[in-house]
C-alpha positions in Angstrom: 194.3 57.7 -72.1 194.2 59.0 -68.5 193.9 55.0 -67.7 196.8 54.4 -69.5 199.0 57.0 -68.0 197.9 55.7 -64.5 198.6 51.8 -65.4 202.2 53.2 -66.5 202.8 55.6 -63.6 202.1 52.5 -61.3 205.0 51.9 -58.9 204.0 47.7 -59.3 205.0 48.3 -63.2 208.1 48.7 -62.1 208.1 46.0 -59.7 206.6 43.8 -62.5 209.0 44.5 -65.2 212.1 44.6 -62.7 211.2 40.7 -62.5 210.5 39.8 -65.4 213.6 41.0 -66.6 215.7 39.1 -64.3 213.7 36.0 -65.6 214.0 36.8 -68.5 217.9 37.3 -68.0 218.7 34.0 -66.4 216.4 32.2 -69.2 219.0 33.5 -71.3 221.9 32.7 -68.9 220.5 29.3 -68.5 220.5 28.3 -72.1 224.1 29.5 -72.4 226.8 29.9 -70.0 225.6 28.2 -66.9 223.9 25.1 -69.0 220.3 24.9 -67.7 221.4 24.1 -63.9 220.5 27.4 -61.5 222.9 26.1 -58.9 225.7 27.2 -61.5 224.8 31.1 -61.9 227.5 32.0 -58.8 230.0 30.3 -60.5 231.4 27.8 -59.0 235.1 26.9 -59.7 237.7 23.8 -58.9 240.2 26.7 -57.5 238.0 27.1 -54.4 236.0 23.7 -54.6 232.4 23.0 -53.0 231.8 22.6 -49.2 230.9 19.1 -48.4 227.4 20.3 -47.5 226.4 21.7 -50.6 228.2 18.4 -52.3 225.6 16.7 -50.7 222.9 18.4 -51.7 224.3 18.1 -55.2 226.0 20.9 -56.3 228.4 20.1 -58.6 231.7 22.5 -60.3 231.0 24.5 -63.1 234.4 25.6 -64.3 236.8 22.0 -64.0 239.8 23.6 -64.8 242.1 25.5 -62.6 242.8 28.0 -64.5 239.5 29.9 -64.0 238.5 31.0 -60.6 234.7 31.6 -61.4 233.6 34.9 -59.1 232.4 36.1 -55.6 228.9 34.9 -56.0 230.0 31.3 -55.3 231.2 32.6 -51.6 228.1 34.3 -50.5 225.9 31.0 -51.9 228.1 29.3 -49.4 227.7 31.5 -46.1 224.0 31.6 -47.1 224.0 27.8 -46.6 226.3 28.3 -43.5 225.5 31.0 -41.4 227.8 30.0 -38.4 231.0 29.8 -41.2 232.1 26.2 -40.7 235.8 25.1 -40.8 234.9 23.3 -44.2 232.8 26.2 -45.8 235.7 29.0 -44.9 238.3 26.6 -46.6 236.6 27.3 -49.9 236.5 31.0 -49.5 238.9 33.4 -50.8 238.5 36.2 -48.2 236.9 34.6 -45.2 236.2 37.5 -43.2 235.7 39.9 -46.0 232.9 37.8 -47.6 231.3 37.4 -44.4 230.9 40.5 -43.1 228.4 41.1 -46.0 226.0 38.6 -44.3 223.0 40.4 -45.2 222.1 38.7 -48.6 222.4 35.2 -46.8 220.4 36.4 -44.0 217.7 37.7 -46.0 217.4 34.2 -47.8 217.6 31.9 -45.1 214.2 33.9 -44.0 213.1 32.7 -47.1 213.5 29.2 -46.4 212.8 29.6 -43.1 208.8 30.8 -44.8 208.6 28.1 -47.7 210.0 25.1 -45.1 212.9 24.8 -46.8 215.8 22.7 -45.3 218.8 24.4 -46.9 218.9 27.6 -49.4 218.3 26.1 -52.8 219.6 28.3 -55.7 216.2 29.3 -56.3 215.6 30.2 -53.2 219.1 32.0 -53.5 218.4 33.8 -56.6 214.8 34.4 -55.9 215.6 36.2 -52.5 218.3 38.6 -54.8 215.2 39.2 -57.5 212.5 39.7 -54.7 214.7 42.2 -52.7 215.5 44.0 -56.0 211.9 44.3 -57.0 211.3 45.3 -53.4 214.1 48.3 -53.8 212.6 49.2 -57.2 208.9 49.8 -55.8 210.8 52.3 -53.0 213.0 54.2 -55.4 209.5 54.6 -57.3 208.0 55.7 -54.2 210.7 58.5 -53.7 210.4 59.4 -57.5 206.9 59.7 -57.2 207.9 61.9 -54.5 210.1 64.0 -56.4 207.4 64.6 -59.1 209.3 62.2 -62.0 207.8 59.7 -64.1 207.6 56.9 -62.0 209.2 54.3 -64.6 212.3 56.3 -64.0 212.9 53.8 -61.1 213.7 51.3 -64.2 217.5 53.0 -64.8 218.6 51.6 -61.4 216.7 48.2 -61.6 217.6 47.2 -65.2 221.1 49.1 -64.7 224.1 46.4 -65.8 225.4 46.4 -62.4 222.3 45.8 -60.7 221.8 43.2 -63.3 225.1 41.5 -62.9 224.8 40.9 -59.6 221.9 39.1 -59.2 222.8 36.9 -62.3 225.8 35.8 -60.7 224.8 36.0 -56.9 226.4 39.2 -55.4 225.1 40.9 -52.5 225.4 44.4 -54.2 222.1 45.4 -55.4 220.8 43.8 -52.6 222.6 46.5 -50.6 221.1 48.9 -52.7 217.4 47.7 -52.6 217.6 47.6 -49.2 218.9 51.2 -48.6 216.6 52.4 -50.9 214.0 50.6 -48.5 215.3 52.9 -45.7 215.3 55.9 -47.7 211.5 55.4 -48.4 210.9 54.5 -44.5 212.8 57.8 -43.7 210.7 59.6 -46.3 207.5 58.4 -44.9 209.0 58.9 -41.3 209.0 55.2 -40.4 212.1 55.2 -38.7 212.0 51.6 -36.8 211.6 50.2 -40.2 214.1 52.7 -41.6 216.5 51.4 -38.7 215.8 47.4 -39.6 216.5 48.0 -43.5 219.5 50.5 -43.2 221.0 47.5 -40.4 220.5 45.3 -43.2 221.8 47.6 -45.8 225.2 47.8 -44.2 225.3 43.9 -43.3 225.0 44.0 -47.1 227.7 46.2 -48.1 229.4 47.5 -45.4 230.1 50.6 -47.5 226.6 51.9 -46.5 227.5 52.7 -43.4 228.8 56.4 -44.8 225.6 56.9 -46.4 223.8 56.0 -43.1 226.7 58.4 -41.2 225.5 61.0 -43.9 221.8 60.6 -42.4 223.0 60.9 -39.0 224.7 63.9 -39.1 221.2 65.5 -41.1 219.4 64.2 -38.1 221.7 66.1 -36.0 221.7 69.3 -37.8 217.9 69.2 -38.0 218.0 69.1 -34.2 219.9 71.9 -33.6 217.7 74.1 -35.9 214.6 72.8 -33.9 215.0 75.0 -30.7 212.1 72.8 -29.2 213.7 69.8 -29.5 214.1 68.3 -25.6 217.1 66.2 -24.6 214.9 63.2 -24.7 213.9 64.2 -27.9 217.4 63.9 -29.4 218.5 61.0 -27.6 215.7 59.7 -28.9 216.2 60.1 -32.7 220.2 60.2 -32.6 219.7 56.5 -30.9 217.4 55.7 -33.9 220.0 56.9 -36.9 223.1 55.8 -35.0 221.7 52.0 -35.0 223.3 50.8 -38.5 226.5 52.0 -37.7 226.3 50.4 -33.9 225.0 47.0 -35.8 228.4 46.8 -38.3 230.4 48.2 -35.7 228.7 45.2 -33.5 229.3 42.6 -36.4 233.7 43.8 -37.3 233.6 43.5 -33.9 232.7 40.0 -33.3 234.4 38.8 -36.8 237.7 40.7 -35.1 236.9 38.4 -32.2 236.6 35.2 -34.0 239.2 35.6 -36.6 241.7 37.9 -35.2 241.6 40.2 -37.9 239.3 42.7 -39.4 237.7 42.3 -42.9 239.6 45.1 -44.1 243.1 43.7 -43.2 242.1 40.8 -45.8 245.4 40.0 -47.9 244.7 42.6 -51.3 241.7 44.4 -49.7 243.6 47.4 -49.0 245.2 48.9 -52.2 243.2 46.5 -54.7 239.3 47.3 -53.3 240.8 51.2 -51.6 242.6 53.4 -52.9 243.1 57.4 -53.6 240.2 59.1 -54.7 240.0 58.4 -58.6 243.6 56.7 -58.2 242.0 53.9 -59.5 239.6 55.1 -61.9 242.5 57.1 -63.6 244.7 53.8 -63.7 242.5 52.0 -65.7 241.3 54.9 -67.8 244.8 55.6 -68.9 245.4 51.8 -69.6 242.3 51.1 -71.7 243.5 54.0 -73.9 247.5 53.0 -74.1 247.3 49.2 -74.2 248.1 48.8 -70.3 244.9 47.3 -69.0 244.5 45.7 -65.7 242.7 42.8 -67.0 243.3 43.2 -71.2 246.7 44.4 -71.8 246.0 45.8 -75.2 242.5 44.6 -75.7 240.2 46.4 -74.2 236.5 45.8 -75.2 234.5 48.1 -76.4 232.7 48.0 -73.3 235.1 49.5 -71.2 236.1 52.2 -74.0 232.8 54.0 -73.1 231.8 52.7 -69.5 234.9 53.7 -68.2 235.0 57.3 -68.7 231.1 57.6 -68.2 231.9 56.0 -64.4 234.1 58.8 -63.6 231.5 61.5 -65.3 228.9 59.7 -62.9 231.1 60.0 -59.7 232.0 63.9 -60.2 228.2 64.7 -61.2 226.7 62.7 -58.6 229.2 64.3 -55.9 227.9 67.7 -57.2 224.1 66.7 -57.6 224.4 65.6 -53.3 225.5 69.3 -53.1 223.3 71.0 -54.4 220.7 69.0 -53.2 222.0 70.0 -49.7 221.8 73.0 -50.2 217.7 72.7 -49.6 216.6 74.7 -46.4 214.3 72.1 -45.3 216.6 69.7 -43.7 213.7 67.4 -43.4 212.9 67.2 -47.4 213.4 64.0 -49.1 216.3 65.8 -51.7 218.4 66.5 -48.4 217.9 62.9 -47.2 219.7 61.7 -50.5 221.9 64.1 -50.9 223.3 63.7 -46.9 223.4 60.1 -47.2 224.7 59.7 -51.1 227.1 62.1 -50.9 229.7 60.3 -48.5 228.8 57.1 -50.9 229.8 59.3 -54.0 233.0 60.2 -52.5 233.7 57.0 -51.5 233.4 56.0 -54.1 235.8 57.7 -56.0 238.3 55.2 -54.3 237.5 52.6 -55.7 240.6 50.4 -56.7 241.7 49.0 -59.9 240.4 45.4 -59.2 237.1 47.1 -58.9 237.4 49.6 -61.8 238.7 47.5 -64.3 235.9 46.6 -65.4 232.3 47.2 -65.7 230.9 44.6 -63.7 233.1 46.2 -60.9 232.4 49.2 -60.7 228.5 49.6 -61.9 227.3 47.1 -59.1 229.0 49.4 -56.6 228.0 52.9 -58.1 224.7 52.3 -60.0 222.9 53.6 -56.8 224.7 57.2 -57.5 222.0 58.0 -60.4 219.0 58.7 -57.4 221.1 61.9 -56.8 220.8 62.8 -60.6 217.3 62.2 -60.6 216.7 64.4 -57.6 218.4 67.1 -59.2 217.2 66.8 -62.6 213.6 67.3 -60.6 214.3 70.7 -60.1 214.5 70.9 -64.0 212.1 72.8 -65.9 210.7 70.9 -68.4 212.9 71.4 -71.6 216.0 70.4 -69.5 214.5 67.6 -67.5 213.6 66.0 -71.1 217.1 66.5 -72.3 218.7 64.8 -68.8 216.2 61.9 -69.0 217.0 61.4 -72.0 220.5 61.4 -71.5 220.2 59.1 -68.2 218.2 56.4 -70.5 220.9 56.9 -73.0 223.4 55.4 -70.3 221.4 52.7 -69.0 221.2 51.6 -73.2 224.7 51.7 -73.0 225.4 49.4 -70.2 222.4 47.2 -71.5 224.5 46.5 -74.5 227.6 45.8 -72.2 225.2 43.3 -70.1 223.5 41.8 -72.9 227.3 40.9 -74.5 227.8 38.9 -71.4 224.8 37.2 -71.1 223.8 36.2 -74.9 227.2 34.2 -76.2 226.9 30.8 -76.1 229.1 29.7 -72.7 232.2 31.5 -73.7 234.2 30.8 -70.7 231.8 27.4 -69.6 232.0 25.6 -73.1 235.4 26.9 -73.7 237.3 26.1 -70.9 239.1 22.7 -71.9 240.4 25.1 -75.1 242.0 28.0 -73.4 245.5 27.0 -71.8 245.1 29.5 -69.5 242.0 27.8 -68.0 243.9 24.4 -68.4 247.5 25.0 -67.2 246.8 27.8 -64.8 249.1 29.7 -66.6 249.4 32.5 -69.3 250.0 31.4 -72.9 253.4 34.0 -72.6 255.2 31.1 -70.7 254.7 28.8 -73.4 256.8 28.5 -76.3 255.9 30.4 -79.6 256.4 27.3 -82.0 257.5 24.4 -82.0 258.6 21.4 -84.8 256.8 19.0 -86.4 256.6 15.8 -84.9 256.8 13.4 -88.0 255.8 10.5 -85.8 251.7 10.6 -85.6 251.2 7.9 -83.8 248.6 8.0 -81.0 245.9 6.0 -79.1 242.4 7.9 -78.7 239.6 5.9 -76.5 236.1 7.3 -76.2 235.0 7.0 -72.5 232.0 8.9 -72.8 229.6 10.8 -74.2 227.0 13.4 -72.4 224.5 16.0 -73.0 226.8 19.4 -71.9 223.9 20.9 -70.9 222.0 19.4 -67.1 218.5 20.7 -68.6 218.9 21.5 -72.4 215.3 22.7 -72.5 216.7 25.9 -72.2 218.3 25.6 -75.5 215.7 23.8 -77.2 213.3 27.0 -76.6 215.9 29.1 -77.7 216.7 27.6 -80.6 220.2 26.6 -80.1 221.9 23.7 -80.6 222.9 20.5 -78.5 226.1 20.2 -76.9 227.9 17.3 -76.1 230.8 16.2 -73.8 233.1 13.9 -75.4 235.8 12.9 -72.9 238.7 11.2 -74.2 241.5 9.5 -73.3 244.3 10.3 -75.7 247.9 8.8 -75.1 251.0 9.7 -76.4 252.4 6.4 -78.1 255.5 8.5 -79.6 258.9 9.1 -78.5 258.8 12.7 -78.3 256.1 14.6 -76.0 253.5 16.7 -77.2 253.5 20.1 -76.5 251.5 23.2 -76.1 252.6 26.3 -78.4 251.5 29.9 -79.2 251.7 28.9 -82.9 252.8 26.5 -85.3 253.5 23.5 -83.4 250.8 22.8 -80.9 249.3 19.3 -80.4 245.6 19.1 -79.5 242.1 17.3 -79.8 240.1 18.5 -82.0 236.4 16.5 -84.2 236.3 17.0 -87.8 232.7 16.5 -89.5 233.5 15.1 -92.8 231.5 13.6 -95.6 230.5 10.3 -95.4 233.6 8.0 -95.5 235.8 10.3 -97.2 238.6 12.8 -94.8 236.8 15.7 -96.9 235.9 18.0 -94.2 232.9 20.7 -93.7 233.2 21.4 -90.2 235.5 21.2 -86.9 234.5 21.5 -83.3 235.6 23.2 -80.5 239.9 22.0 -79.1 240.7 20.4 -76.1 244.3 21.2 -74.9 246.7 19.2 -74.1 248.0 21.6 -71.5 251.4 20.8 -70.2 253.7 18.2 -72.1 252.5 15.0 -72.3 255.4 12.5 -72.3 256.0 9.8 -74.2 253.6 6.6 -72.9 251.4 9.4 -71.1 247.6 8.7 -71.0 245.5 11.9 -70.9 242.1 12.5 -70.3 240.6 15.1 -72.5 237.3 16.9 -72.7 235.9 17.5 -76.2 233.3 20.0 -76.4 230.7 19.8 -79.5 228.5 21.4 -80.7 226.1 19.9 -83.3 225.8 21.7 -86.5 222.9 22.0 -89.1 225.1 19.1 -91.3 225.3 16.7 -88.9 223.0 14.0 -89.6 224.8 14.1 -93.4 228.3 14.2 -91.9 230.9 11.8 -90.0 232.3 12.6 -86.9 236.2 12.2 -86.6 237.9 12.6 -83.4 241.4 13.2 -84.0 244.6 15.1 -83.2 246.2 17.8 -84.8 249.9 19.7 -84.7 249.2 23.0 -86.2 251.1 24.1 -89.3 252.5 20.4 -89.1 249.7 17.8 -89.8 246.5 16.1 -88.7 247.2 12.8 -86.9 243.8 11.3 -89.1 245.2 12.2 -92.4 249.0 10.8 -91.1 247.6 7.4 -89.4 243.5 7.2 -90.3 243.2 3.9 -88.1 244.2 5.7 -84.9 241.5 7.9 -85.2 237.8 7.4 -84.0 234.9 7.5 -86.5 231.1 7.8 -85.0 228.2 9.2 -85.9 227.0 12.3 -83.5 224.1 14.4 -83.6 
């Protein structure tokens, strides 16, 4: 039993399930969303386009249309491959000199390469570096737990936390900010204080936002020197030097971005207001709107997820602003609990300005708070045992919660990938509010369909073969409008697009349809459109026909109007 216990209590446990879980988590990714090719978990979108060194090493577009914007990940996978920020690679980045002052990520994996002769950063290599530095940051938060006299698997709510998760799924730099500050915290523990220096630098190349928990430090440094009446002058120049290096490093790094770009990251068009704002200003904003039907991102339909995350991110800013207190309130300066609370309460705080484009959702605001639980954990040390049971138990309770919320992003099968030629938001660019509600029938169901090709959906579909799911195909069709009147998008009744019926066997009797393919904007009279049909290919298949037709809803389907000007294949 006492073998057991050990084996459990083992800090490389932790290290060991913190990667298989992010295996296990882009397994899952890759049989769904981002269609068995790696290269496609940052998410890269027409809107910002490829650099043309990463087109030639093959990386292709993920999300065609230009109505979806992919996320950040897709920048920082593009200064990893660029460290000196080419003309080309800045024109496909949203906030140049934002997304490159968090350098540290890229850094970090160009090392890699550099050590497994590696021309380039391949997505592995890319995604590898985010798993191997998170790993790295579990093992030293399981250190400091260890130090604090906690179960040592505790370490587990941070690693397998949503927002940790999140990022490296998608490529973020944000729990690699975190690994490596924990990193320095577990130096400074073990008073290692040149390594403490090298990962705190490399914590706020990361996230910049660091640099107020390595201010925090500082200042504990130079309170704990004015206690020690011994202390020479060398002495203190000596370890003020040490703890002020992060802060010289990013003050160093603005400073040359300022030089190069003429502005500072922070003066980034929507940095200011949408990333910063008053403390909780933000929070509150998108509290209040899940609640009344005013959501940033969802109007009136909030998901579940942020119904519960929400509120439970403000509960974890005030209680982890409080824990850093008390946890100051220690009379040994030099005690690990005073190291985190120094440096995680300026973090906590601000934190609490946060802005609306952060806090409006869960992916936001867990990948830049999820590092506020170590505070918690220091304080629930100081628990007797009854209490510390209930808080554990309440702290596991919460990272359950957002394993639900992470687990509903990564399990459905490519909602935004497979569904992006049927959302006319992803294919106009525009909301479906500017299109008409309905529209007429057309009477006239003329039209010419040509198949020009068929292909797999999926780059590798092993991935969906071992999980069971089924293949997807890419029908892309041209469809022209051989009418007199042009075919419209509509909110309702009305609406024109391309849609595959499965029916029986040479009968219109249908069992089955597949995914749409919008139209879009009007197409005109004599307009030739090239559509992409999505299928997916159910059980019935291989006892079905596959009909590729148009419909008008509420109105009629083109096949059942005009059967010869539809296209009849077998598919599966």
């Amino acid at each position: 039993m006492s073998k057991v216990k050990n084996i459990f209590g083992s800090r490389m446990v932790v290290v060991l399930a913190t990667a298989l879980f992010c295996g296990l988590a882009m397994f899952v990714y890759l049989a769904g969303e981002i269609r068995g090719l790696l290269a496609w978990h940052v998410l890269p979108a027409l809107v910002f386009g490829i650099p043309k060194a990463m087109i030639a090493h093959g990386m292709p577009i993920l999300y065609e249309t230009p109505g979806h914007v992919g996320w950040d990940g897709q920048f920082y996978y593009y200064i990893a491959n660029d460290l000196r920020l080419t003309a080309d690679t800045i024109s496909h980045l949203d906030s140049p000199t934002y997304r490159y002052q968090r350098i540290g990520l890229a850094l970090a994996a160009n090392f890699v390469a550099l050590l497994t002769l590696q021309s380039w950063v391949t997505p592995f290599i890319y995604w590898g570096t985010n798993v191997l530095l998170v790993a790295a940051g579990a093992f030293a938060l399981a250190s400091i737990i260890k130090r604090l006299t906690l179960p040592v698997p505790l370490a587990l709510l941070w690693s397998l936390g949503a927002g940790v998760q999140v990022t490296v799924l998608n490529g973020l730099p944000d729990a690699a900010g975190d690994a490596f500050f924990l990193i320095a915290l577990a130096c400074l523990m073990n008073e290692r204080r040149l390594a403490y220096v090298l990962a705190a630098t490399m914590a706020v190349l990361t996230r910049e936002a660091f640099v107020v928990a390595a201010g925090g430090l500082f200042l504990l440094e130079f309170g704990r020197l004015w206690n020690d009446k011994n202390a020479t002058t060398r002495f203190w120049a000596k370890r003020l030097l040490t703890m002020a290096m992060p802060g010289v490093a990013l003050i160093l790094w603005q400073l040359s971005i300022y030089a190069r770009f003429g502005r500072l990251p922070s003066q980034e068009p929507g940095v200011a207001g949408g990333l910063i704002n008053l403390p909780f200003a933000g929070w509150w904003q998108t509290v209040v709107g899940t609640f009344y039907g005013n959501h940033i991102f969802f109007g009136a339909n909030a998901p579940w997820t942020e119904r519960w995350l929400e509120p439970l991110h403000g509960i974890l800013l005030i209680l982890s602003s409080v824990a850093c207190v008390i946890l100051l309130r220690s009379r040994d300066l030099s005690s690990i609990q005073s190291k985190i609370g120094a440096a995680l309460l300026p973090f906590a705080l601000l934190s609490t300005t946060l802005g609306p484009v952060v806090t409006g959702h869960w992916s936001g605001y867990l990948k830049a708070t999820t590092i506020l639980l170590v505070p918690l954990l220091a304080v629930v040390a100081k628990f007797d045992a009854r209490y510390r049971a209930v808080s554990i138990a309440c702290l596991s309770g919460y990272m359950l919660l957002q394993q639900a919320a992470f687990w509903d992003r990564v399990i459905p099968d490519g909602p935004s990938s497979s569904n992006q030629f049927g959302s006319i938001e992803a294919i106009s660019g525009k909301p479906a509010k500017d299109f008409p509600k309905t529209l007429a029938c057309l009477g006239d169901y003329r039209s010419k369909i040509e198949l020009k090709g068929i292909e797999n959906f999926d780059r590798r579909p092993l991935f969906r073969t071992l999980l069971g799911r089924p293949q997807r195909y890419r029908l892309d069709v041209d469809v022209t409008n051989v009418t007199d009147k042009p075919w419209q998008y509509a909110q309702g009744a009305g609406a024109v697009a391309l849609v595959g019926r499965w029916v029986q066997p040479g009968t219109n009797l249908e069992v089955g349809q597949s995914r749409r393919a919008i139209i879009g904007n009007d197409l005109q009279p004599g307009e030739t459109r090239r559509l992409s049909l999505i299928v997916d290919i159910p059980p019935y298949a291989n006892s079905s026909d596959f009909i590729i037709t148009l419909i008008q809803d509420g109105c009629a389907w083109f096949s059942d109007a005009r059967p010869a000007d539809s296209l009849r294949l077998q598919l599966h």
